[in-house]
Structures are given as C-alpha cells and as structure tokens.
N, C-alpha and C positions, 0 to 999 in steps of 0.2 A: 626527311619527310616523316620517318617512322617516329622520331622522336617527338617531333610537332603534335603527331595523331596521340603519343602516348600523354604527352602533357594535357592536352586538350579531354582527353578520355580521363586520365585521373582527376583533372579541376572540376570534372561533371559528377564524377563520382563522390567525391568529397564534399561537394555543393550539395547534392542530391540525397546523399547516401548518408550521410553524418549528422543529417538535423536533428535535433531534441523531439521534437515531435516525432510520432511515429504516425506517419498517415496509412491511408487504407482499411483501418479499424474502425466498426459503427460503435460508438463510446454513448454512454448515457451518464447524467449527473443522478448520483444517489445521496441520499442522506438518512438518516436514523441514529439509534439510541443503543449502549451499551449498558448493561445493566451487572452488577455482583451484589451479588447475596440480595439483590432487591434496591440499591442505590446506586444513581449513574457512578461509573466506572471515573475517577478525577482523572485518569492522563496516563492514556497510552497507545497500541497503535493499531489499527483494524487493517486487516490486507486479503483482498479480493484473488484468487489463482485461479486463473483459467482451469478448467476441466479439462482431462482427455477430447479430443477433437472442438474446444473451443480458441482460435486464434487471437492473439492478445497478448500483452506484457500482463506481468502481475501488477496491482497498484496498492499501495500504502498510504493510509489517511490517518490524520491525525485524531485523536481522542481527548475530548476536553470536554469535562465535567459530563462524561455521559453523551455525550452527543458526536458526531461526526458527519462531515458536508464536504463533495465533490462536483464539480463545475463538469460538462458533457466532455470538453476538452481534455479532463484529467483522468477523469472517471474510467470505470471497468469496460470490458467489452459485452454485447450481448451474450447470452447465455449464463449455462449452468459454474460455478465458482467454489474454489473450496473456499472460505473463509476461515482467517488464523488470528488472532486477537492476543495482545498481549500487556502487558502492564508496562510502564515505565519505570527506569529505577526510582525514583522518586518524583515529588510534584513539581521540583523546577526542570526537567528535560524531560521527551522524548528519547527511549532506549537507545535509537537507530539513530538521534541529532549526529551527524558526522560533524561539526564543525563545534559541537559539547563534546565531542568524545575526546579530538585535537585540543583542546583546553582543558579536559581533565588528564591529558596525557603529561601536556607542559605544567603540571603542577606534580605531576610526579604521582597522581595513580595508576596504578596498576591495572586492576581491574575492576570492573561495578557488577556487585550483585545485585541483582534486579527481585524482586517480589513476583514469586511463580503463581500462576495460576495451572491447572492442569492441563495436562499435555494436550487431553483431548479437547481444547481451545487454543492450542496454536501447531505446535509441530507434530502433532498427528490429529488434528482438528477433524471432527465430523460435521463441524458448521458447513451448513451449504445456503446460497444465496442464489437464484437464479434470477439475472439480470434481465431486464424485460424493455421493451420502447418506450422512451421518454414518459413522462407525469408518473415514475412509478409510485405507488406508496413507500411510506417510509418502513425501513428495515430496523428490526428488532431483533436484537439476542440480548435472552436473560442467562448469565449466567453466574453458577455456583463455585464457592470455593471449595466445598467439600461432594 
C-alpha cells in the first residue's frame, strides 16, 4: 500500500512540479530598444532580475538590431528589475546560444571573448526597469561605451 501512495505521489509531483512553465507568476509582455553610443545595439542579450521582494525567475531576451520583444507567457514578472544587458560575441550568435556554444566546442574552441561593455550594464548593472500591467510603453536604455 505504502509503495502504491509513494508511486502515485511522485507521478503527481513530477507531472506538476517539473513543467517548463512556471505558473503562479503575473507575467507581462515587454518590448523596447537598446541603444550604444546612439545606434541600436546589433545582437546581444537583455535580462530582466527580479528585485529584492519581487517573485519571479530572471528572463533573458534576445537583442537584434536594437530592438527586443517578449510575449506575457515569457516575459518578466510585475514589479521593480535589475536589468543586465550584454553584447554578443559577435554578429552570428547570441553569447548564451547553448547549442553555438556545443558547436564551437566540437570544433575545437576553447573559449570566446565576447566585446565588453561596462560592467555597470550587466554584472553590476544599475539599469532598473519597473514592470507594470499589460499595454506597457516601450523600454528604453541608451547606453555608452565609454
């Protein structure tokens, strides 16, 4: 009997518990524009982090030619965000593509240096974005290289 309930109890948990989606989150779709030195940013990757007391996964979007676009499904959660912004190694990937990374790996590179922007635009970023209910305007950061 005990074995039945445990089986029965893991199949729900696994069911339930493991799906890709993360429900329970009021998500909004955002979109806007990246900018350096004054011209969209060609390709790299903008990621939304939840603030102190806001619940939520972090999200990462893609950056093409300046622009960036999230569906409500995907998108960040309500409230305040640090935003991290970063460059791509170059114009054919995305830094973070995992399945370019497994293909530059089988070719025998090592590693990719990526084109830095300043820190204060991704790993110790002061960009902040607060996320607001659906039709929000579009998000802007201009930023510098120097």
């Amino acid at each position: 009997m005990i074995s039945r309930y445990f089986f029965w109890t893991a199949g729900f948990i696994a069911f339930f518990g493991c799906s890709q989606q993360q429900v329970g989150f009021d998500r909004v779709a955002v979109h806007g524009s990246v900018t350096l030195d004054g011209k969209p940013l060609t390709n790299g990757t903008i990621r939304f982090v939840p603030a102190a007391g806001v619940a939520g996964p972090k999200v990462s979007l893609a950056v093409q030619e300046g622009q960036f676009k999230s569906d409500a499904l995907n998108g960040p959660t309500l409230g305040l965000h640090r935003v991290e912004i970063e460059l791509a190694a170059s114009d054919e990937y995305a830094h973070d593509d995992e399945a370019v990374l497994v293909q530059l790996e089988a070719k025998g590179a090592r590693h990719i240096i990526a084109p830095k922007l300043l820190a204060t635009y991704n790993v110790n970023s002061s960009l902040t974005a607060k996320i607001e209910a659906a039709n929000m305007q579009p998000l802007q950061f201009e930023l510098r290289s120097k």
